[in-house]
C-alpha positions in Angstrom: 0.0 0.0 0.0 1.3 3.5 -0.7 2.1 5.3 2.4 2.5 9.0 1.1 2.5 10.9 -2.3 5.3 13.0 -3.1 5.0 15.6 -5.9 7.9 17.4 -7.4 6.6 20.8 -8.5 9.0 23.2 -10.3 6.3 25.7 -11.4 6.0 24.4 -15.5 2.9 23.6 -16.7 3.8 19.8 -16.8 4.3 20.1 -12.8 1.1 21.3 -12.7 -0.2 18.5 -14.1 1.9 16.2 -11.5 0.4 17.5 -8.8 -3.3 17.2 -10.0 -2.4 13.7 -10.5 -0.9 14.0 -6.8 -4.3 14.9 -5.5 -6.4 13.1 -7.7 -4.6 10.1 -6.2 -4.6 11.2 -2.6 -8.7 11.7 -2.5 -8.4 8.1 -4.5 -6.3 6.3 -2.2 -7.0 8.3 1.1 -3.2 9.1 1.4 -1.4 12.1 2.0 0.0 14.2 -0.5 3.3 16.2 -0.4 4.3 19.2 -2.8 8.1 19.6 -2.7 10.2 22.1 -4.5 13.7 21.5 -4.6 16.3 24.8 -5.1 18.7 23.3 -7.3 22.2 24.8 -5.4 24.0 24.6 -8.6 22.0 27.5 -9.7 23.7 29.7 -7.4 27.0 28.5 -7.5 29.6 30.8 -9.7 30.6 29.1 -12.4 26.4 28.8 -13.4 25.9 32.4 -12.6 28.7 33.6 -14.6 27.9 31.7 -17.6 24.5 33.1 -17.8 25.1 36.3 -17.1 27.6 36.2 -20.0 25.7 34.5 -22.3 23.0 37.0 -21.6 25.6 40.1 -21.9 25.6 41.6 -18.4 28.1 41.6 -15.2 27.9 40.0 -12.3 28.1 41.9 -9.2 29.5 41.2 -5.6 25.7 41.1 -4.0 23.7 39.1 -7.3 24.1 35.6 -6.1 21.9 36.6 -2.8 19.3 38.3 -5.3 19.1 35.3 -6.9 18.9 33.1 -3.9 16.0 35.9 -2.7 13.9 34.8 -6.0 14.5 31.7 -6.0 13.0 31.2 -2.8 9.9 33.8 -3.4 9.0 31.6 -6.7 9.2 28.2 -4.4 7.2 30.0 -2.0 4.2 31.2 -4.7 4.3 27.4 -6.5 4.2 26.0 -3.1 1.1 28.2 -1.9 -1.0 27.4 -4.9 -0.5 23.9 -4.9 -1.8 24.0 -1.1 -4.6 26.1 -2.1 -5.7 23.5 -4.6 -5.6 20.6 -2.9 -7.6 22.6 0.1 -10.0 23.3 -2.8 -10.2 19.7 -3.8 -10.5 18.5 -0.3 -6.9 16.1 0.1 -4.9 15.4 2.9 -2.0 18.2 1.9 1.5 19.4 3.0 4.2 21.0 1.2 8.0 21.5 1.7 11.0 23.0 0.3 14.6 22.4 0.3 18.3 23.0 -1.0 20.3 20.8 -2.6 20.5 18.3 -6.4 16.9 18.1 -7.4 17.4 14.1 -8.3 19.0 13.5 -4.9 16.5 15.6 -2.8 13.4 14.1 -3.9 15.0 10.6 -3.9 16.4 10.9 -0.2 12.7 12.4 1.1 11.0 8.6 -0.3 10.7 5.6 1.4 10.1 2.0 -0.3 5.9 2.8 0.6 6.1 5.9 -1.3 4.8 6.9 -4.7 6.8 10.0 -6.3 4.9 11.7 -9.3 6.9 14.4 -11.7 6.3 15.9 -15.2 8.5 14.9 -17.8 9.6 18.1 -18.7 9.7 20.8 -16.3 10.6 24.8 -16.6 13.2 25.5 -19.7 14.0 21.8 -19.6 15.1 22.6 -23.4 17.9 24.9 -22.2 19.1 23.1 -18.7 19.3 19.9 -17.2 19.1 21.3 -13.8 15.3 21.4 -13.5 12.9 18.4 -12.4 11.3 18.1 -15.3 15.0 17.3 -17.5 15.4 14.8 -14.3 12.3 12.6 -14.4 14.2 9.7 -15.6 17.3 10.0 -12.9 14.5 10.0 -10.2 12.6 7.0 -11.5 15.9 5.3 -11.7 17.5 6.2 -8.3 13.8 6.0 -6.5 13.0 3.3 -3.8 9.5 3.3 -4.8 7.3 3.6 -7.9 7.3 6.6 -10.2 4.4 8.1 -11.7 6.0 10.2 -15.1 3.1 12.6 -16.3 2.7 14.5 -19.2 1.0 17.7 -20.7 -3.1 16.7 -20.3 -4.8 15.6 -16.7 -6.9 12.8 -17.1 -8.8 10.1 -14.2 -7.2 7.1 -14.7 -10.0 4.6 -16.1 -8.4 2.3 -18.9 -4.4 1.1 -18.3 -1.7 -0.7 -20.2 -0.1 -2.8 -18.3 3.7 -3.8 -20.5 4.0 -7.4 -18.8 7.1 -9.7 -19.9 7.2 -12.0 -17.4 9.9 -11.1 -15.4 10.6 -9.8 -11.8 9.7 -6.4 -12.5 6.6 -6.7 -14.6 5.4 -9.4 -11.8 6.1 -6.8 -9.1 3.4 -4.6 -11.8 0.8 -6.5 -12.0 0.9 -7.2 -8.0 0.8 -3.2 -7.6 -2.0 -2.8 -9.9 -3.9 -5.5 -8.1 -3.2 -4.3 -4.2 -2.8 -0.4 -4.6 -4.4 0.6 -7.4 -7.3 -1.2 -7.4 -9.5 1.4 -5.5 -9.2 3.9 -7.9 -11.6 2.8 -10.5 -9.9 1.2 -12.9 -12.5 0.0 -15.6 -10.3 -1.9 -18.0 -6.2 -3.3 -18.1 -5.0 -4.1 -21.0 -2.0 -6.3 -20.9 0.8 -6.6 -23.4 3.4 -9.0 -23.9 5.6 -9.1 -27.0 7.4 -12.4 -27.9 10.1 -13.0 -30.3 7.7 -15.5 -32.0 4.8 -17.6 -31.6 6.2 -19.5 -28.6 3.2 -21.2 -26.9 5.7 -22.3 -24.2 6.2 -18.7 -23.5 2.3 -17.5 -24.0 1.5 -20.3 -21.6 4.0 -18.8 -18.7 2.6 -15.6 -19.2 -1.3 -16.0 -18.7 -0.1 -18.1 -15.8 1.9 -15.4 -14.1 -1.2 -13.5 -14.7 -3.5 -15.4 -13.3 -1.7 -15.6 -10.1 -0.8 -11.8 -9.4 -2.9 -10.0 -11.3 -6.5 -9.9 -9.4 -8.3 -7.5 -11.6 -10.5 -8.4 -14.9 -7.7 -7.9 -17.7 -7.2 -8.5 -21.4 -4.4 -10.1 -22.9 -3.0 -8.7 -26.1 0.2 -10.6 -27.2 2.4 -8.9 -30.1 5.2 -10.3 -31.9 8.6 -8.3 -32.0 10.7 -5.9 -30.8 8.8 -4.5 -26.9 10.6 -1.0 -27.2 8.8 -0.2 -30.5 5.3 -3.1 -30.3 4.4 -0.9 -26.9 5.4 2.4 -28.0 3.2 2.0 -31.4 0.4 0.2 -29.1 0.0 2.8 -27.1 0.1 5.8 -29.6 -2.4 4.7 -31.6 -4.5 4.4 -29.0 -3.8 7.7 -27.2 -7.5 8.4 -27.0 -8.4 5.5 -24.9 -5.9 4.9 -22.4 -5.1 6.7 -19.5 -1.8 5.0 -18.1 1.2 2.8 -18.7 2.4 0.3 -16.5 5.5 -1.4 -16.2 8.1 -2.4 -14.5 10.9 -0.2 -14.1 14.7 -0.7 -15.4 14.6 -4.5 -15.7 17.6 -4.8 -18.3 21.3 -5.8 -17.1 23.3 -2.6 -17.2 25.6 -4.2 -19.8 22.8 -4.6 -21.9 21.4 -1.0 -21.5 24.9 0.3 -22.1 25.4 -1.5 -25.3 21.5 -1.8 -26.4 20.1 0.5 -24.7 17.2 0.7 -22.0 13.7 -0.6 -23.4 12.4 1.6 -20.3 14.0 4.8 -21.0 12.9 4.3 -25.2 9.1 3.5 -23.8 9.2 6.8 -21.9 10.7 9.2 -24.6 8.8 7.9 -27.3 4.8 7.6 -25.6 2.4 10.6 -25.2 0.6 8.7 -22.1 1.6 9.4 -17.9 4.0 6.1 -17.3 3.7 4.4 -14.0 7.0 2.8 -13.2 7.4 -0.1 -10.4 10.6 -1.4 -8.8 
């Protein structure tokens, strides 16, 4: 069971949408939610400062860095605020906090195993730094000890889900948190996918048992043949319209084989239009 909800706000209109998911899910699941909003202290280290303020054509002076502390901590203030005003609008169990330090490492560190954390994908000018939470949405569902909720542009309940389901430890570890924590939500239809390399039956056979063990909620199985990466990420795009969620499990290749092959998790995420739900 989840234990708290921790959203990582930044101010960008994809944090936004993180933390109406964050209270969406809270009034769901009857769990408290947390904004956080981290001040990245690289922004007001020297080197950083300088390089922007030449890039930008002006000169730093002796008392700028403390400015920019000053605003830094006003803005977390204001994105704070309003995210406490909406969940006391919406009625959820609310509390925010903000800190210092390396966005990744921050929100990481505040999490338990219990936990789910929820960020946008992109945050504010994630196109010109890879400072903000939005550029870092992969490094936390990486480093997290719990499951990571990845949202994108559009708020939507969460009604029909994909669950990605190969079999192994991760993708079991799925299916079991569909079944014991999300299942009060309201989920009204999971579609499962499993892509084989060909028309194993051995293989099929595994799967619907593994299925029928851990996954207690009416499902369909849908079983395509190829590569995952690319059989889920066209799945689920041409059929943005009906679903509301990917699951799967997070991370499950060796690191020599993401190294040399890449990750089929990190391909999934930067190539889908859908929020991604990732377990450990």
């Amino acid at each position: 069971m989840i234990k708290r909800i921790l959203v990582g706000l930044d101010g960008s209109k994809q944090s936004e949408i993180a933390g109406k998911y964050g209270i969406y899910l809270s009034k769901k699941l009857k769990k408290p939610v947390i904004g956080i909003d981290i001040i990245d202290i690289r922004l007001l280290e020297g080197p950083f400062i300088e390089d922007v303020a030449g890039a930008l054509g002006f000169t730093v002076y002796s008392d700028f860095t403390p400015k920019i502390k000053e605003a830094l901590e006003k803005r977390a203030d204001i994105i704070l605020n309003n995210f406490a005003k909406e969940c006391r609008e919406e009625g959820a169990d609310c509390s925010i906090v903000s800190a210092y330090g390396i966005v990744v490492n921050e929100i990481v560190g505040m999490a338990d195993p219990e936990d789910l954390i929820i960020v946008g994908k992109k945050g504010q000018h994630s196109e010109f730094t890879a400072l903000l939470i939005g550029s870092t949405s992969e490094a936390v569902a990486r480093k997290s000890p719990c499951p990571v909720l990845i949202t994108h542009e559009v708020f939507k309940e969460i009604k029909n889900v994909i669950l990605a389901f190969d079999g192994r430890e991760k993708s079991v570890h799925a299916a079991k948190y569909i079944s014991d924590t999300l299942k009060d939500i309201g989920i009204k239809k999971i579609t499962v996918l499993s892509v084989l390399e060909d028309e194993s039956t051995e293989k099929q056979k595994h799967i619907e048992e593994l299925l029928k063990e851990y996954l207690k909620l009416p499902y369909e199985l849908k079983v395509l043949y190829g590569y995952p990466e690319e059989e889920i990420t066209n799945f689920v795009n041409d059929n943005l319209d009906t679903y509301d969620l990917l699951v799967m499990g997070a991370y499950g290749e060796s690191k020599i084989k993401e190294l040399i092959l890449g990750s089929t998790t990190s391909y999934i995420l930067n190539h889908t239009q859908i929020p991604a739900l990732l377990v450990k």
